[in-house]
C-alpha positions as CSV (number, residue, x, y, z in Angstrom):
1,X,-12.5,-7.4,8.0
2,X,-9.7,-8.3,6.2
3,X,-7.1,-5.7,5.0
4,X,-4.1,-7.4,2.9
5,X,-1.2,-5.7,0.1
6,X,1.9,-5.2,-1.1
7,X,4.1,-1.7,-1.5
8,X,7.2,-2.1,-3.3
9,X,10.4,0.3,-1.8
10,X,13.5,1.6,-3.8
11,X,15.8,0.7,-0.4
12,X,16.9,-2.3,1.3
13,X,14.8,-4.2,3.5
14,X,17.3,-3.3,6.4
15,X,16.7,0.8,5.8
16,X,13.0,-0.2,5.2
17,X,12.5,-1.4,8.6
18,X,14.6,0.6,10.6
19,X,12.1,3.3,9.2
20,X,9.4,1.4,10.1
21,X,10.3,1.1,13.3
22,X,11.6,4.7,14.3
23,X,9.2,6.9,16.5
24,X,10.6,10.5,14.2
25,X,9.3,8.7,11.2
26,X,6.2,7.2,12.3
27,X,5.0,10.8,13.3
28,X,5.5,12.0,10.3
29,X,3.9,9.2,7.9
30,X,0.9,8.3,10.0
31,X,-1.9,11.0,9.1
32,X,-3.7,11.9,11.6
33,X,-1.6,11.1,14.1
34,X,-1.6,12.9,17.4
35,X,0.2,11.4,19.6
36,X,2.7,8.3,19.8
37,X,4.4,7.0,22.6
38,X,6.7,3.7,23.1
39,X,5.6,2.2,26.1
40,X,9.0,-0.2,26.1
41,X,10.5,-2.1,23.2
42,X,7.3,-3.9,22.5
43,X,4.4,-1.6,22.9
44,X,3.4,1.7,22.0
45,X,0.2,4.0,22.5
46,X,-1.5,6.1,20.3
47,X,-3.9,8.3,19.2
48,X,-5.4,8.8,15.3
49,X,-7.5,11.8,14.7
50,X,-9.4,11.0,11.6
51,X,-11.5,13.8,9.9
52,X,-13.5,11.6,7.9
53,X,-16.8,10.1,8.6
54,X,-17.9,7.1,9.4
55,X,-14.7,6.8,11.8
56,X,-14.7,10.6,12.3
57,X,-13.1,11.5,15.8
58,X,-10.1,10.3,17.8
59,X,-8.5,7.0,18.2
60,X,-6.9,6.1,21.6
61,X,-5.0,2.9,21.3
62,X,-2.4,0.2,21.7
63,X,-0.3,-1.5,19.3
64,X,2.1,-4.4,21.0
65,X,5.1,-6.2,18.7
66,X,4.2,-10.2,19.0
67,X,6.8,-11.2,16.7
68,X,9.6,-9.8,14.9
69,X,12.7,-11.1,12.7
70,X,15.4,-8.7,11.7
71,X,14.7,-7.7,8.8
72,X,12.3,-10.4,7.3
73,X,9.0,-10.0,9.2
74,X,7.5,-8.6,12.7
75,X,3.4,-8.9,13.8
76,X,1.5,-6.8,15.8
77,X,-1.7,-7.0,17.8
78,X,-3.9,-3.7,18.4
79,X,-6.7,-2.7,20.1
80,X,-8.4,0.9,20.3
81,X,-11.5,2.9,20.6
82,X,-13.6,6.3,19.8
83,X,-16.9,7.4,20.4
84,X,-18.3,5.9,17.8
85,X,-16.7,2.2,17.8
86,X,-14.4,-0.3,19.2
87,X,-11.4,-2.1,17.2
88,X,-8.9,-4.8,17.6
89,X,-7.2,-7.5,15.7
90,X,-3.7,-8.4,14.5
91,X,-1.4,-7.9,11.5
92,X,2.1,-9.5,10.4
93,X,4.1,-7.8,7.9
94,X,6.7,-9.5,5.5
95,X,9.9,-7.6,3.9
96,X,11.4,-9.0,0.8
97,X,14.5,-7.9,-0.9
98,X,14.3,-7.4,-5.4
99,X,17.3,-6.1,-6.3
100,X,17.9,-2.7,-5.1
101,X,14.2,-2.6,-3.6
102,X,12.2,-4.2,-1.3
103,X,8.5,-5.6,-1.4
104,X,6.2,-5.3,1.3
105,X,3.5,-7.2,2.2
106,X,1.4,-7.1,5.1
107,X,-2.1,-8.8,5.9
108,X,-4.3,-8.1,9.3
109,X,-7.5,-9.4,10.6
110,X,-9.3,-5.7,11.7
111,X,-13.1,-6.2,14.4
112,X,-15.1,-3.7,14.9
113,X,-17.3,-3.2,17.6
114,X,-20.9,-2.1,17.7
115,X,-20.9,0.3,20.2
116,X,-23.8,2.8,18.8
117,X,-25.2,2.6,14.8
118,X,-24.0,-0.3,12.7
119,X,-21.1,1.3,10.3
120,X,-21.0,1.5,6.4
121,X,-18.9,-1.3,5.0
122,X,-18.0,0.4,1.8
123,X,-17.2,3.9,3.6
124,X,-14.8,1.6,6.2
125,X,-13.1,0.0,3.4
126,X,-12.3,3.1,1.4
127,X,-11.0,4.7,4.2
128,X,-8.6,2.4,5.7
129,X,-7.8,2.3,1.9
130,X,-6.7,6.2,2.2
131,X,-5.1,6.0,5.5
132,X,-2.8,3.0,4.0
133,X,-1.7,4.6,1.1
134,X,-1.1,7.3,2.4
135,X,0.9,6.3,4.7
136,X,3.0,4.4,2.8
137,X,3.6,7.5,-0.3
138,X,4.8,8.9,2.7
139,X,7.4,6.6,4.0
140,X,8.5,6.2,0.0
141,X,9.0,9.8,-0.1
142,X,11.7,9.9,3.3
143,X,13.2,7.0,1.8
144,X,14.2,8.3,-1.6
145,X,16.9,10.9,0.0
146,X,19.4,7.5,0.9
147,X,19.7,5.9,-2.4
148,X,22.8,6.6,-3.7
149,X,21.8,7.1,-7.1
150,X,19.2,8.9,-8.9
151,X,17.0,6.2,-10.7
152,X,13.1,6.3,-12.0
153,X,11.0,6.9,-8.5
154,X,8.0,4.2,-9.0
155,X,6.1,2.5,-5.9
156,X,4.0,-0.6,-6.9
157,X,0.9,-1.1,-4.6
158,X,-2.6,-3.3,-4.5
159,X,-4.6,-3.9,-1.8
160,X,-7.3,-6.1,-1.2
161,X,-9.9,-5.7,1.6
162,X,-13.0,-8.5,2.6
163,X,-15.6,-8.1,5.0
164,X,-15.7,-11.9,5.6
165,X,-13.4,-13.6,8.2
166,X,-12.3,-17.3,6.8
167,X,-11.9,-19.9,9.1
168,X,-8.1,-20.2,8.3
169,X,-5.3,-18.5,9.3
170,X,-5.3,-15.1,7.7
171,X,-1.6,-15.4,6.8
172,X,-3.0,-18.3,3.9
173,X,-5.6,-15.5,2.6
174,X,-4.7,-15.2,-1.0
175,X,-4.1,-11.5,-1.9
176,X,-3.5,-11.6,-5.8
177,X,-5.1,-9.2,-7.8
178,X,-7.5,-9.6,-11.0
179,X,-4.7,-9.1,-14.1
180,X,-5.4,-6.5,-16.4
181,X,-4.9,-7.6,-20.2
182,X,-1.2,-5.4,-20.5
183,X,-0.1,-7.2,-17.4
184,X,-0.7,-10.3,-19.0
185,X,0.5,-9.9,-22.4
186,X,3.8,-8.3,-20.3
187,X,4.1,-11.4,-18.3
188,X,3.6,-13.8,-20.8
189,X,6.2,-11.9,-22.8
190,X,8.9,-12.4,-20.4
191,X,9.9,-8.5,-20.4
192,X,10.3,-8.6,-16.1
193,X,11.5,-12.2,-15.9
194,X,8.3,-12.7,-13.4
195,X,9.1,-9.8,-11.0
196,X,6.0,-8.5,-10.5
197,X,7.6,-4.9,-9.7
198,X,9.5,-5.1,-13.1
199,X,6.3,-6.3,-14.7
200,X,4.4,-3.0,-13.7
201,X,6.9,-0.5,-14.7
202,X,6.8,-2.4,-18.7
203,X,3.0,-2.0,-18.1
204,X,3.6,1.4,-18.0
205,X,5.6,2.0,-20.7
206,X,3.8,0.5,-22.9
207,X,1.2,2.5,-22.3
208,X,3.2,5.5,-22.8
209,X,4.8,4.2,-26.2
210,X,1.4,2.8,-27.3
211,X,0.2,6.1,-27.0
212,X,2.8,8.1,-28.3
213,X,2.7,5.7,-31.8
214,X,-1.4,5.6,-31.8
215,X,-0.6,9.9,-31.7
216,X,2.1,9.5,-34.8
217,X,-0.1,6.8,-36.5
218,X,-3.1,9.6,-36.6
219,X,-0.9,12.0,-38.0
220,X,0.7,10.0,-40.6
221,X,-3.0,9.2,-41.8
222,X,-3.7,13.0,-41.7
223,X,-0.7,13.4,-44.2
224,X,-2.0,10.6,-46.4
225,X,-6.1,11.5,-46.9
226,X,-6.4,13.3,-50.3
227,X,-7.1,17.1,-49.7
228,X,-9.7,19.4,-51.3
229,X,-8.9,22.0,-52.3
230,X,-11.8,24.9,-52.2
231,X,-11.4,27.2,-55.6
């Protein structure tokens, strides 16, 4: 299974990733967790509760840094088990700077074993969906205290997750997402010079405004229909 996205961060890459890498943080953004240990600088054990079937029960595992650039990029190999199943694979995750925020993307190559009844796909992928999200509302949310001024709060995220495994590297898996017809008229408009954070917050507002004016519009042909008057 293949689980890639992107989260976009109102900080700088170099608070994004000392976050990402401090134990106090981790305990708290991680749900589920229950325990979290460095080992050394490189490895760290843990244990996920998850409350949710088909994965429901406790993971005992190991994550292990492979790789790591200050503040650009670091991957990660894991391996784990519960009752119900075995897992293992590997993940690299990429920090970009935009301005005043920071982009997120991260991609991993997720097996699991077959240690008792085959698992539901769909069920699998809508959970690690969950977990991922909400982990990352949670990081956003202990990031927001250090900006130094208060802006709009708005974190940009898609995910994509495929059962198949592709013979090529997974970092060359393509992980764009299916354009919806506002983020192409926005695009093609110019209106967040190709900044696909930008691009998503004049999505939004146009929604908003197109709203508001298909609102006034109705009421302006309310006051322009000829009225009857009952004598």
């Amino acid at each position: 299974m293949i689980i890639e996205g992107t989260y976009t961060l109102q900080a700088a890459p170099e608070d994004v990733w000392h976050y990402l890498m401090n134990e106090q943080v981790l305990r708290r953004a991680i749900p589920g967790l229950e325990r979290l240990d460095w080992l050394d600088e490189k490895q760290l054990s843990i244990a996920l509760h998850i409350n949710q079937r088909p994965l429901l029960g406790t993971i005992h595992g190991k994550i292990t840094v492979i790789e790591e650039q200050f503040p650009a990029y670091y991957a990660v190999r894991f391996e784990g088990a519960s009752e119900q199943t075995s897992l293992s694979g590997e993940g690299i995750v990429h920090l970009s700077g935009q301005g005043e925020n920071t982009v997120i993307s991260y991609k991993s190559i997720l097996n699991l074993g077959k240690t008792g009844s085959p698992l539901p796909s769909a069920l699998v992928k809508g959970l690690t969906k969950l977990i991922i999200q909400q982990f990352f509302t949670a990081l956003a949310a202990m990031l927001r205290p250090i900006r130094s001024s208060p802006t709009e709060v708005y974190e940009y995220a898609h995910m994509h997750i495929v059962d198949e495994q592709p013979a090529e590297q997974f970092e060359e898996v393509s992980s764009d997402a299916q354009p919806t017809f506002l983020h192409t008229l926005v695009h093609q408009s110019g209106l967040g010079d190709g900044d696909p954070f930008l691009e998503e917050l004049w999505v939004n507002r146009v929604k908003r405004y197109s709203m508001l004016l298909g609102l006034l519009f109705l009421v302006w042909i309310g006051t322009r229909l000829p009225r009857r008057f009952v004598h």
